[in-house]
Each structure stands twice: as C-alpha cells, then as structure tokens.
C-alpha positions in Angstrom: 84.5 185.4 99.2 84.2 181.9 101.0 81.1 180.3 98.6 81.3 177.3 101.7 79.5 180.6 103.7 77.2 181.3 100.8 74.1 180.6 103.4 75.3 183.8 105.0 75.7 186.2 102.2 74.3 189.3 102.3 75.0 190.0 105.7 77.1 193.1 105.4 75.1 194.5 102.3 72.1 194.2 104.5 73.5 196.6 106.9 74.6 198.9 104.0 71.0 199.1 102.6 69.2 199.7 105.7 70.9 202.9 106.1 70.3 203.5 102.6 66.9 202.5 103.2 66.9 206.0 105.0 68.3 208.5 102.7 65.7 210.1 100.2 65.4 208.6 96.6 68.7 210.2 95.1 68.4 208.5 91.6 65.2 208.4 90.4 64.9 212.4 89.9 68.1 212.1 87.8 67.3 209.5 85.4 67.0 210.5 81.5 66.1 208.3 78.1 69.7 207.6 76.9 70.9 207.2 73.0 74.3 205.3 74.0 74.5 202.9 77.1 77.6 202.5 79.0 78.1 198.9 80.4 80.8 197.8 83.2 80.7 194.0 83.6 81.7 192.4 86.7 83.0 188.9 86.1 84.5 188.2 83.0 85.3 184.4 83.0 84.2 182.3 80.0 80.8 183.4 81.2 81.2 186.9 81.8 83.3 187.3 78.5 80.9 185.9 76.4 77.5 187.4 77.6 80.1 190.6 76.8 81.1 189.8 73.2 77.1 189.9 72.6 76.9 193.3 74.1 80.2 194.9 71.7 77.8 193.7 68.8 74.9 196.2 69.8 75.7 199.5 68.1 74.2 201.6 71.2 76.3 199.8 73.5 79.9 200.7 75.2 81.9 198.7 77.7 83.3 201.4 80.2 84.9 199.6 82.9 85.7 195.3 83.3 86.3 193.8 86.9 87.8 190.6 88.1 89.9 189.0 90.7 91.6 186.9 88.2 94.2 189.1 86.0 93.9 186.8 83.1 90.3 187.1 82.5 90.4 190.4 82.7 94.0 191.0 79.9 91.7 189.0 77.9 88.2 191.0 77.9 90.5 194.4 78.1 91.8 193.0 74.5 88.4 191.8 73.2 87.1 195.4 74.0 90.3 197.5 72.1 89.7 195.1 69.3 86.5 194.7 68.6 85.4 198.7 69.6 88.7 200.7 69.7 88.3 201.7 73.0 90.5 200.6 76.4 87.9 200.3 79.3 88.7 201.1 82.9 90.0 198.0 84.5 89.7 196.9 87.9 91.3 194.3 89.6 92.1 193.0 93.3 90.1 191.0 96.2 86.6 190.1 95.9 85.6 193.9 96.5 87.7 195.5 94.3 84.0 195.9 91.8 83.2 198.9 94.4 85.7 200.7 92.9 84.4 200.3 89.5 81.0 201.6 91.1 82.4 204.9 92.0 82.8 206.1 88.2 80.8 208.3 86.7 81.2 206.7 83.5 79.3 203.6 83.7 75.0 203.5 83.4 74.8 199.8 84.5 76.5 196.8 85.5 76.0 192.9 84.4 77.2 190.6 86.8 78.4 187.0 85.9 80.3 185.9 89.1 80.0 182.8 91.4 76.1 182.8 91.7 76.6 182.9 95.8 77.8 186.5 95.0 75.0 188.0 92.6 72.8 189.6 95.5 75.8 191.3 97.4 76.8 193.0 94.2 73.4 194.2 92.9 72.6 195.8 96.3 75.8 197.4 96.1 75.3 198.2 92.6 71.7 200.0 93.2 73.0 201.7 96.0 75.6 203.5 93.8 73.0 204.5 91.2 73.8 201.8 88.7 71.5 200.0 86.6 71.9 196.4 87.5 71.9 193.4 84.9 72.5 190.1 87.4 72.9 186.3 86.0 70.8 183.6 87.7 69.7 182.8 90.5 69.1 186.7 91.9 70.4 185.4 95.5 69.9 182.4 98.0 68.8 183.5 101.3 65.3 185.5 101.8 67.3 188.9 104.0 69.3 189.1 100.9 66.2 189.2 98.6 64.1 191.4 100.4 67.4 194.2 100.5 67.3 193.5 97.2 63.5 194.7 96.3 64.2 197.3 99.0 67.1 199.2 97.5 65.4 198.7 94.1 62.4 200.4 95.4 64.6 203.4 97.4 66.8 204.6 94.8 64.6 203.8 91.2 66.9 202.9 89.5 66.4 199.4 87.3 66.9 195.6 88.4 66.9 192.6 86.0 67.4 188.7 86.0 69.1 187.6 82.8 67.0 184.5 82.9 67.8 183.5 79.2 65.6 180.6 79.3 62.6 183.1 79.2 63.7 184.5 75.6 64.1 181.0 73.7 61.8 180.7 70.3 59.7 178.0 71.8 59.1 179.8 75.2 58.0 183.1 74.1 55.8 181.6 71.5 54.2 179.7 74.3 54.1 183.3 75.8 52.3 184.9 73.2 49.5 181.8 72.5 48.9 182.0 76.6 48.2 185.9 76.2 46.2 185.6 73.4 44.1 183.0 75.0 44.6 180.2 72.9 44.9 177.4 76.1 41.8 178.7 77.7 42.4 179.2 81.6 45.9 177.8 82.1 45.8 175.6 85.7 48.6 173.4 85.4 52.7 174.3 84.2 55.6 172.5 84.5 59.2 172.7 83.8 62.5 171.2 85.0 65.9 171.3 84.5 67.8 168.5 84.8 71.8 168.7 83.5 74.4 165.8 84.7 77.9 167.4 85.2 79.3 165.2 87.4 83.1 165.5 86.4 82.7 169.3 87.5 82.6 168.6 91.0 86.0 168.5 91.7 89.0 170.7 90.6 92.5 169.4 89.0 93.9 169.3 92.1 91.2 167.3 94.1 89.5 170.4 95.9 85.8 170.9 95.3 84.8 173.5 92.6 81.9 175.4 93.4 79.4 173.4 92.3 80.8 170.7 94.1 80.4 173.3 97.3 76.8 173.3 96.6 76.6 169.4 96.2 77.9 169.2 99.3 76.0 172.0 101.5 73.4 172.5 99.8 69.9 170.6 99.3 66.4 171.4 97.7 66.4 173.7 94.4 69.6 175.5 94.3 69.3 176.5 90.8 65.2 176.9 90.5 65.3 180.1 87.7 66.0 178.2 84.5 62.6 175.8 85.3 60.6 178.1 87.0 61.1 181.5 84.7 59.2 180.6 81.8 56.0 179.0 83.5 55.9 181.9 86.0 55.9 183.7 82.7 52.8 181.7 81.2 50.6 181.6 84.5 51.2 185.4 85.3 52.7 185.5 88.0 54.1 188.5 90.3 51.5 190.7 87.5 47.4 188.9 88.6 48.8 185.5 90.7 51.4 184.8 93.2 52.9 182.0 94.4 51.6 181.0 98.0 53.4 177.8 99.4 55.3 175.1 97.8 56.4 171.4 99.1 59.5 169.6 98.4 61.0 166.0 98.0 64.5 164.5 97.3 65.9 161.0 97.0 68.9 160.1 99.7 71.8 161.0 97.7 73.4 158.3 95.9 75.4 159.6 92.3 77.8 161.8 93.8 79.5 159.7 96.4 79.7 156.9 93.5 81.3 159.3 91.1 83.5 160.3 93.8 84.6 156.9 94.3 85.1 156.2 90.9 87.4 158.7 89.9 89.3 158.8 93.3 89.3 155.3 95.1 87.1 154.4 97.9 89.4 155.3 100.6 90.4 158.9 99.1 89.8 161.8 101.0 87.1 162.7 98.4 84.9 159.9 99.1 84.1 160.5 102.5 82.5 163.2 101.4 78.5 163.6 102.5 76.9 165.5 99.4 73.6 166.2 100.6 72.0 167.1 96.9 69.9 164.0 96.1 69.8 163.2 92.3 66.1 164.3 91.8 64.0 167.2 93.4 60.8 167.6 92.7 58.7 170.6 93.9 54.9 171.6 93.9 53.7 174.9 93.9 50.3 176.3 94.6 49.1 179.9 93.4 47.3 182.1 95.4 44.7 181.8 92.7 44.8 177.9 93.1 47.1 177.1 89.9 49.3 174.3 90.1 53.6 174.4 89.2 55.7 171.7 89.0 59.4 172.3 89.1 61.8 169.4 88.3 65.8 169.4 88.9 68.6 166.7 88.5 72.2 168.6 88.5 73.4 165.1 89.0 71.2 162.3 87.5 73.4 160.0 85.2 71.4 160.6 82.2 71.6 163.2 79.3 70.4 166.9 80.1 66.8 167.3 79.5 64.1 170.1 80.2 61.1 170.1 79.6 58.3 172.5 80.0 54.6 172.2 79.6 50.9 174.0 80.4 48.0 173.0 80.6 44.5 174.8 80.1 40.8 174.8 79.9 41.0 174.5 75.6 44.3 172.7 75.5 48.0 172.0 76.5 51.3 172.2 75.3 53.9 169.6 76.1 57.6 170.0 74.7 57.8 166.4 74.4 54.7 165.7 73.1 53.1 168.3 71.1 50.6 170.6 71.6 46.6 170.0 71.6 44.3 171.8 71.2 41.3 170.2 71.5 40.9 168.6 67.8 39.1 165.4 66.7 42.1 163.3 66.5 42.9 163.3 69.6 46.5 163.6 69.2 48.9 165.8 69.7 50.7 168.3 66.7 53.5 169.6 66.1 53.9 173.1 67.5 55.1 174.4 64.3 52.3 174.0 63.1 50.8 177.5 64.7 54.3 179.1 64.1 53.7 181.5 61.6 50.7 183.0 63.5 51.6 182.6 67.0 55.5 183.3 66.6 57.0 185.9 69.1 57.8 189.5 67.2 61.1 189.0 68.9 61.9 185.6 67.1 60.3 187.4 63.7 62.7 190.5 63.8 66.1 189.1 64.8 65.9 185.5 64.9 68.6 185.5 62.3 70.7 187.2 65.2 69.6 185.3 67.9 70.1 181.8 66.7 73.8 182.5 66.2 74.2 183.3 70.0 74.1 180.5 73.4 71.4 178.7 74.9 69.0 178.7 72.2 69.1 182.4 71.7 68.1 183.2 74.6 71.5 184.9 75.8 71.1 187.8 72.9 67.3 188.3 73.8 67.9 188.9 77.0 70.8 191.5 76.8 69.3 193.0 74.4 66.6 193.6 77.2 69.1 194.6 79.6 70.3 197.4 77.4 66.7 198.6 76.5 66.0 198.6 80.0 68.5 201.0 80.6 68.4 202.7 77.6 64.4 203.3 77.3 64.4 204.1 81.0 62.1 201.3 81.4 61.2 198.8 83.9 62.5 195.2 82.5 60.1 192.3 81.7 62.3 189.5 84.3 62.4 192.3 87.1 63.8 192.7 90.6 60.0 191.0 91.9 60.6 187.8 89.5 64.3 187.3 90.5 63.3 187.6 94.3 60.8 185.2 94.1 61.9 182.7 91.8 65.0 183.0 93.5 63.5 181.9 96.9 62.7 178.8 95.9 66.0 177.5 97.2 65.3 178.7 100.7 61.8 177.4 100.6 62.7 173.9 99.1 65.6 173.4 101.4 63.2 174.2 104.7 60.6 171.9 103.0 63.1 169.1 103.2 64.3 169.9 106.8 60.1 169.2 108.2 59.4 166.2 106.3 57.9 168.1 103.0 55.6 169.9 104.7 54.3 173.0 103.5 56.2 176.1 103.0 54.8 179.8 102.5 56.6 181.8 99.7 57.4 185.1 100.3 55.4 187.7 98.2 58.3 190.1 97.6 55.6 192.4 95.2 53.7 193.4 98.8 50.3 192.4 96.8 51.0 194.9 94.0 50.1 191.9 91.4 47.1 192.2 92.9 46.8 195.4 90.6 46.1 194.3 87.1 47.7 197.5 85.3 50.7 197.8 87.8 53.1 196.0 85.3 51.8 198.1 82.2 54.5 199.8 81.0 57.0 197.5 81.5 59.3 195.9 78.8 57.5 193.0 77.0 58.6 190.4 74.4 54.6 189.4 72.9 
C-alpha cells in the first residue's frame, strides 16, 4: 500500500462494509465465553513481534496464524512461536492483502494489528467483517469515512473492537483514573496531556528515501498521532460514557526543524532538502466538551529537545500535574508528591501484576493492555478503549488538519457514539481497570 495515499484509505473497505452494512448480524448470535483464545497477528516487525512475545506469556493465549509482507519478520515470529509454545502457526505471506487470507480460517478468534498506522482502519473493517475480534495499535484510522465504517461494521456484526492505547494502562494514569472516579478532584474542568518525541534521524531511510514517518512529515499537518495525549484525559473527564467532545481549534508554527535536519545530514543542494515538510515543530490544540470542559493536547514529533509528556487535571478540590505534584487543597499551598496517596488510591491492576507489568514496554502499559485485548475476547466482553474511543480520538487528525487549513477556526468533532454517552449506564458492563 502507497502510505503517500494514506489520505485516501479506506476507500475500498468503505465499499465492502456498506454491503455488509446490509446483511443481518451474522456474529453476534454465535458468540460464546471462551477458556483458550486463539490470536493471529498481522504485522510482525519489531513492533508486531514484541506486543506478541507478551501474548505467548499468557497461559490462555495461542498464536494461530502470523501475517506479513516481509519474509523475514515473519521466519522470525514463526520461530519465536515453536519455541516458546511448541506449536507452528499458520503463516501468511505475499502483497499488502495477503492478511485476508489469514481471515478466512476458522481457527483464529481475533486479530492484533501492528502495521504502518495508515493501514489499521482497512484491516479492522476487514477483520470485523470476517467475524474476527479486532485488537488494532494506534491511531484507529486517519480520515472520518474510514472511522465511521469502522463503528458501523462494529455495530452490524457484534463482534469486539479495541485500541491498544498503552498509555491508558501506565501506573500513574490509571491511578489518576481511579482518584477521578472516586471523586477525589471534585468536578474535573480542565485536562491536559501531550506528547512530544524528537526522532529526527528516522525521517529518512539508508538509502535517502523517506520512511514513513518522514511521509507524514511531509504530507501531513495538525495531530497525526493525537491517541498517546488524548487517551488518558478522555479517560479522566469521561468522555464518549456522560461528555463528548464538541469542536476543537488548532495551531502550528511554520515548519522549521525538519528542513534544517535535512540539510545537515545531506547538504543544502541534495535532493532531500528541497523537501517542503509541512509538520510544524509544535501543535497545540484546544478542545471543548459538550458539557463545557476544557482539553489541551500538546505534540512535537520533531522539536530538538528530549521526549517529554506530560499530563495533568484539574478540578473543583484540586489538581494533578505530572511535573509538579498533586494538590489537593492543603494549607501549604504546595504541591506533594503523588506517592503519597499510592497505597490508597493505587489501580487494582498495578496491585495484582505490577511485578509483571513493569518488566514489559512503555511503562507497562504494553502488558496491561493485551491483557485487555485477550479478556475482551475471552470474557465476551466489550473492552474499556473501545471502537467509540478509537474513532474519536482518532479524528483528531482530520479535525486538526482542517483547523489549520481556515486560519484555526473552529472545528466540530464528530460524535461517532450517536449520543449514546448521553446514557449514563450504557458503558456498564464494559471492561474496566479501577
């Protein structure tokens, strides 16, 4: 697939799932509470491969079937499979559509997807409209057709959708979590977070060509990567289960950084650095709530400085700030250190298997998070990070970038729930970390 087109995925799959959108709900009658979950995994690069190797260590797991277009990813995950489990899973590899194949067998409950993010959405829908569980790395999709198939095919067949947004399940976030639902901010009106990660020196390939992130550099501009910051504070303030998002504005700074860095490693009069990357260095974005709450969503992927995130709330009795503290309205009028309310205010997911989780990536998140995906499936349940979240988090890219194109003015958010959060209880037996 041709990521430069990445604005136009979903075109095809859109077609597919209207006619699915058609047929009667085929899946849902046939679902059943399962004591083994069998995975195929679509994708398995260094990403893929590893998000895998946490799966082979769940007892209740087995990997069925592996896809990939490149033959050496996929020798290697055949072998970590027969060595770590015993067993030789199906193995599927060709063109970019070779995972349909996969789909077909009767032998595989759900799919993760790690692939080139401009890919995620085309392979879910196809995924759901196969009957297959679907467990899909961030962001959900980039372009709004895409996301609405995606909620629509969801919604025909019943069968289950989740983001693997892993920054959801670190120890700080879901503690955060858990003080929010037990009321210890007050009435939270203000969140923020950001993610802001310098990787400059991935633009290009060995051989001068732009890797994909350097395709996105390039074409792309607003909040192409919005899930990491957004998740957790959507998370906090509710949202998609009693708020909504309603509109959101958007400002860059003229690029700068990436033609430098061009021209630094490859001479000013290289092909390279004529180059017009339209992703400025900083994007800010401002979010209101239909309820009248207040995000702020921060992202650098190429400010010359070391990653950071940070995330923060702010409520009626007090407010937490990662690089601060947290306060909670005592006399000193100074902030403490969150461990301080650790013991009592620690996620029962950090206090069961934090041991496990702290061994695994991004700050535990990645185990927390599979672990989901195979409860999901397993439990018959829907997921805490569902299809809903990923659509509209996911959006934010498409709102940001049309933002940018009228000046920052105003842009309405799609609500991909229909007003379904507008029911208090309609989320109530979903998965759920606090």
């Amino acid at each position: 697939m041709n990521r430069r087109d990445f604005m136009k995925v979903g075109t095809a799959s859109l077609a597919a799932g209207l006619l699915a959108s058609s047929m009667p709900k085929l899946f849902a009658e046939e679902k059943k509470i399962l004591s083994r979950v069998r995975i195929g995994a679509i994708g398995v690069g260094s990403r893929g491969t590893g998000m895998m190797k946490y799966l082979l260590q769940m007892p209740d797991v087995e990997i069925t079937a592996l896809c990939d277009i490149n033959e050496n990813n996929l020798n290697r995950a055949l072998q970590i499979v027969k060595q770590s489990a015993g067993n030789t899973p199906a193995s599927f590899l060709g063109g970019p559509y070779e995972y349909k194949k996969m789909l077909e067998s009767d032998n595989v409950d759900g799919v993760f997807i790690a692939t080139p993010a401009q890919t995620h959405a085309e392979m879910a829908i196809d995924s759901m409209n196969a009957g297959k569980h679907v467990g899909s790395e961030v962001p959900g999709g980039y372009t709004s057709s895409e996301l609405w198939e995606m909620v629509r095919i969801k919604e025909k067949t019943g069968v289950h959708y989740m983001l693997l947004e892993n920054y959801n399940y670190m120890q700080t976030k879901l503690m955060i979590f858990n003080m929010v639902q037990q009321g210890v901010f007050g009435e939270p009106y203000y969140a923020v977070g950001s993610y802001i990660h310098a990787t400059p020196k991935l633009n290009f390939n060995s051989d001068g060509s732009l890797t994909w992130r350097g395709e996105l550099r390039r074409d792309a501009y607003g909040n192409w990567y919005p899930t990491h910051a957004i998740g957790p504070i959507c998370k906090w303030l509710d949202i998609n289960k009693t708020d909504a998002l309603d509109y959101l504005v958007c400002m860059q700074n003229k690029p700068v950084m990436a033609h430098l860095d061009t021209v630094k490693q490859f001479g000013q009069e290289s092909t390279q650095a004529k180059i017009d990357f339209k992703t400025g260095e900083f994007i800010q974005t401002l979010i209101q709530t239909k309820k009248g709450k207040l995000l702020q969503i921060d992202f650098g992927p190429v400010e010359p400085r070391p990653q950071q995130v940070y995330y923060g709330i702010q409520g009626t009795k007090g407010a937490f700030d990662d690089r601060h503290g947290i306060y909670l309205g005592s006399n000193t009028e100074k902030w403490e250190p969150l461990d301080k309310y650790k013991e009592k205010y620690e996620s029962h997911y950090w206090k069961e298997s934090g041991q496990t989780a702290g061994k695994t990536g991004h700050g535990g998140g990645d185990y927390f998070v599979m672990r989901d995906f195979v409860e999901m499936i397993k439990q018959d349940k829907e997921p805490w990070i569902d299809v809903y979240d990923s659509a509209v988090w996911s959006s934010i890219f498409e709102c940001t970038r049309k933002s940018l194109e009228n000046r920052s003015s105003s842009v309405d958010i799609p609500d991909f729930t229909e007003g379904k959060w507008q029911n208090p209880n309609w989320k109530a037996d979903s998965l759920a970390p606090a």
